[in-house]
Each structure stands twice: as C-alpha cells, then as structure tokens.
N, C-alpha and C positions, 0 to 999 in steps of 0.2 A: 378504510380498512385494507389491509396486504391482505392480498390473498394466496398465500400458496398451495402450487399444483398439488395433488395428492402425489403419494411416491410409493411404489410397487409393496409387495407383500413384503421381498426380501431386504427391500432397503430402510425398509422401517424396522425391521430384524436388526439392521445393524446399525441403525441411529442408537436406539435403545442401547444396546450392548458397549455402542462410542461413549454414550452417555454415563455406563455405569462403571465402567472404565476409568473414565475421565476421573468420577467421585472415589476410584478406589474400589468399588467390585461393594458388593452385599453378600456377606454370609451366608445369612439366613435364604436369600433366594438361589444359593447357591448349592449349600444343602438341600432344598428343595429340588433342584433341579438335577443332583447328583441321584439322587433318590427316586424322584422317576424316571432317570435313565435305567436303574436298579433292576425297578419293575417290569421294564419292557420288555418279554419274551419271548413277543411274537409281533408282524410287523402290524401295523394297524388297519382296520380294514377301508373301503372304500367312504363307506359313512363317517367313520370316525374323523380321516382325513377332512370330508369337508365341512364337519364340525368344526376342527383346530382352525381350518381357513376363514370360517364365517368369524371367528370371536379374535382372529389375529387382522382382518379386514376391519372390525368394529374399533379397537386398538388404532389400526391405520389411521381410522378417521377423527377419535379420539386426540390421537397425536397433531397432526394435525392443524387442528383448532386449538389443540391448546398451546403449538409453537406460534402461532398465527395471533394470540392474546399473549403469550409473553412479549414476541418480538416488538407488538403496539405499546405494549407495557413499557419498555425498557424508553423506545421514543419518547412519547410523553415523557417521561420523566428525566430524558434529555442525557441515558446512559447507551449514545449509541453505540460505543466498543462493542457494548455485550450484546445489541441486537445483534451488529454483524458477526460477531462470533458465532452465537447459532445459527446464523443464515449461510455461514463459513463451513459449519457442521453438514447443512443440507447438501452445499454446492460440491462436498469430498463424492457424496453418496453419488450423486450424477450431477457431473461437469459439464453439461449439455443446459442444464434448466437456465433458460433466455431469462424470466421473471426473478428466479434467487440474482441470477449475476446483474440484473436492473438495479435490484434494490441496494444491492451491494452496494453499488456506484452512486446510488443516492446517499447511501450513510455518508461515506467517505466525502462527497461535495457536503454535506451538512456540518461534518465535522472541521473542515477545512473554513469554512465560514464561519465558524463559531470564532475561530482564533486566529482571522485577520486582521492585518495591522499594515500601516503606509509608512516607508522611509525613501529619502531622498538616495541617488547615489551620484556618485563623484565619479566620473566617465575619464577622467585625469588620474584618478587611482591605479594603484597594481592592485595585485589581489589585496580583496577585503574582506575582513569578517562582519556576517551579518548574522548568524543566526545560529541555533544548531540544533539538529534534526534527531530524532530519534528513529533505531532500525522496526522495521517493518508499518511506521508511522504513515501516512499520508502527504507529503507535504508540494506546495505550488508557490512557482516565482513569477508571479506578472510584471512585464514593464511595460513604460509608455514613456513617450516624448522623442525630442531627436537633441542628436549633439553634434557638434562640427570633428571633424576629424583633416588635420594637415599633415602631408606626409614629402611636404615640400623640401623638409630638412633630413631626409631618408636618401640614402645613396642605394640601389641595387645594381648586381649581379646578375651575370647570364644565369644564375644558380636560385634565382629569384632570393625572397627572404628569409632569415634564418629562422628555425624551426624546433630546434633543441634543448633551447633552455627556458623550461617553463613557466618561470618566474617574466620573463621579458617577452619571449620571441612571439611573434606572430602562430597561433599552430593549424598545423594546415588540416585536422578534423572538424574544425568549425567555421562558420561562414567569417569573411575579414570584415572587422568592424560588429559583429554580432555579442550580445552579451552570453558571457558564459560561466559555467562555475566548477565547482570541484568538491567533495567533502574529506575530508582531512582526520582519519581513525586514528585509533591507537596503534593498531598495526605500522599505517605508516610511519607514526613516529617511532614506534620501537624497532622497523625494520630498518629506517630511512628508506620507503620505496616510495615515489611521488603519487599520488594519487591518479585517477582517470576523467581531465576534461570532461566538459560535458554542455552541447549548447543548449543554451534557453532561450536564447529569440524573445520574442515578446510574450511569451508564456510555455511554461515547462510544469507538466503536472509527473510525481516520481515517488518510487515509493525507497528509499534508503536500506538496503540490505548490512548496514552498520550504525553503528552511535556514529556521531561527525558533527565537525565543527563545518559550516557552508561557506564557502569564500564565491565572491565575484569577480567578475574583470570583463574589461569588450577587450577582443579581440585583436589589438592592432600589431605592428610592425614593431621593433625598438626603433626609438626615436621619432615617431610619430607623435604628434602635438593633438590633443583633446580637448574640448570646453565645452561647457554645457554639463549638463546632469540631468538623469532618467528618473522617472517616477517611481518605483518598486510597491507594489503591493505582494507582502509574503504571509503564508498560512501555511500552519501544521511546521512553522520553523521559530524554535524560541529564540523569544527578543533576544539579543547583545547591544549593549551602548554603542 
C-alpha cells in the first residue's frame, strides 16, 4: 500500500479546488458558496473557526485515503499515466514531498518496462533512425558491447578534428567514440535548425520536451573506420524498422 503524507489544511484547499477545475468548476457548489459568502456579516467567532478546522481536517484525511485507494487502484489495473498524474497533482501542492517524488520515479521505471524492446546497432552507421519518442513521455537508451574503432586512415591538424558538420564530424560536446543521439521535430524541419546532440553512453534515461523522431550515432572523427555492433535496449521510444 503507498502511503501518502498527509498535506496541511491549505493545501488540500487547493487540491480540491485544482481538481474541480481541472473538471470544469460545479455550479451548484458554486452557488452555494456564492451564497454564503452572501450571508457573512460579521467575522466568525473563535468556536465557529475551530469547528470549520475540525470538519476541513476530517476532509484532509478523507482525501487522503481516498487518493491513496485511487492511485492503488489505477496500478493494478496497470493505468500508470493516471496514477502519476494525481501524484503530479500532489507534488505541484509541495515540491519538497521525498515519498510523491519516490513514487513518481517508480511509475515512470514501470512504465518504461512495460515497453522494452532489444535492437542491434551498426556502429559503422551515420546517424540512424531507431525510434520516436513522444513529448513529456518517458523514454531510456541502454547500450552494451564494444566495437573497434580505426582512425589510422584520419589525417589531423594542429586544429585537432573537425567539428561543424553534424552529419560527419567528430562533436566536441560528447565523449569521442561515445554513443550519441539527437531527436529530430517538426520545428526543425520546418526551420531547417539542426537539432541538439546529446550523449548516451551506456545508458541515458530523458524525458523529450517534443514529438521527435531518435537518431543514433558513436561519436567518431570523418574518416574513421568502425566494426562491430552495440546491443540497444530502448523503452518509452516507438519501434521503427
């Protein structure tokens, strides 16, 4: 069973209120509540205050228990988006809670595991397409294996390697020889702006701030000679042939 902390008077004030929001607001509790603002014409007294506190505490606890039975709920049933979504809800309220931001990180590894998959990769390639991700998704590239790299047929300069064409060159933000990738929007293609490397090493866990297609590539020099091929295990990135 998750158990989460309890959360102060005020912040379960405004769960509720996020929540009813979220549905589009209520009417009827709306009028209600326009109504006895109405009535209010004098302030309330000491008693009455901690009456409102005891039955808005009972509320708290209420709440509670009953986000702590949906969020199980949704598990079992193997709809983790929507756990994390209301555990998304809690962490807005206070960004501090160690136990919402655990569980979080649990869905997310769960989810990621649901929709793993193994592909071979070609270390002799340019960039490649393996996958494509969706924004604010999940997604993890693990590699394994080793591959030979020759760079006997590489001539360099005092200037070292060249650097600028991203298609070919060596770039000098990630390790040489390291596997790396790129995701490839619609922005870019409708700007023509190149996308922003990104190393993965032997495992890169990311969350995509866009739709994108995932390209891979190691690292090397132009004219550098490769063989061999790396294992790929990828999750939260949809197959491509």
């Amino acid at each position: 069973m998750v158990h989460l902390p309890r959360i102060g008077i005020i912040s379960t004030a405004l769960i509720l209120a996020t929540l009813m929001v979220s549905q589009g607001g209520h009417p009827i509790a709306e009028a209600q509540l326009g109504k006895a603002k109405s009535k209010l014409v004098k302030p309330p007294t000491a008693n009455e205050v901690k009456q409102i506190d005891a039955r808005l505490e009972k509320l708290q606890e209420t709440f509670s228990i009953e986000s702590t039975a949906i969020i199980e709920g949704y598990e079992r049933s193997g709809q983790f988006e929507r756990a994390k979504f209301l555990l998304e809800v809690l962490l807005k309220l206070d960004p501090t809670n160690e136990v919402v931001k655990k569980k979080i990180a649990e869905l997310d590894n769960r989810v990621l595991e649901r929709t793993e998959y193994d592909r071979r990769f070609e270390t002799s390639s340019d960039w490649t397409l393996v996958g494509t991700v969706h924004k604010d998704n999940p997604a993890r590239v693990e590699a394994s294996g080793e591959y030979k790299l020759n760079l006997a047929v590489t001539s360099v300069g005092p200037d070292g390697f060249p650097s600028e064409d991203l298609a070919h060159d060596l770039l000098a933000k990630v390790p040489t020889g390291a596997l790396m990738g790129m995701i490839v929007t619609e922005t870019n293609r409708k700007e023509k702006k190149p996308p922003e490397p990104f190393a993965i090493k032997s495992k890169y866990d990311f969350i995509p701030k866009d739709d994108g297609d995932l390209y891979l590539k190691v690292n090397v020099p132009p004219g550098a000679k490769c063989m061999g091929d790396l294992k790929l295990k990828l999750a939260g990135v949809v197959h491509t042939p």
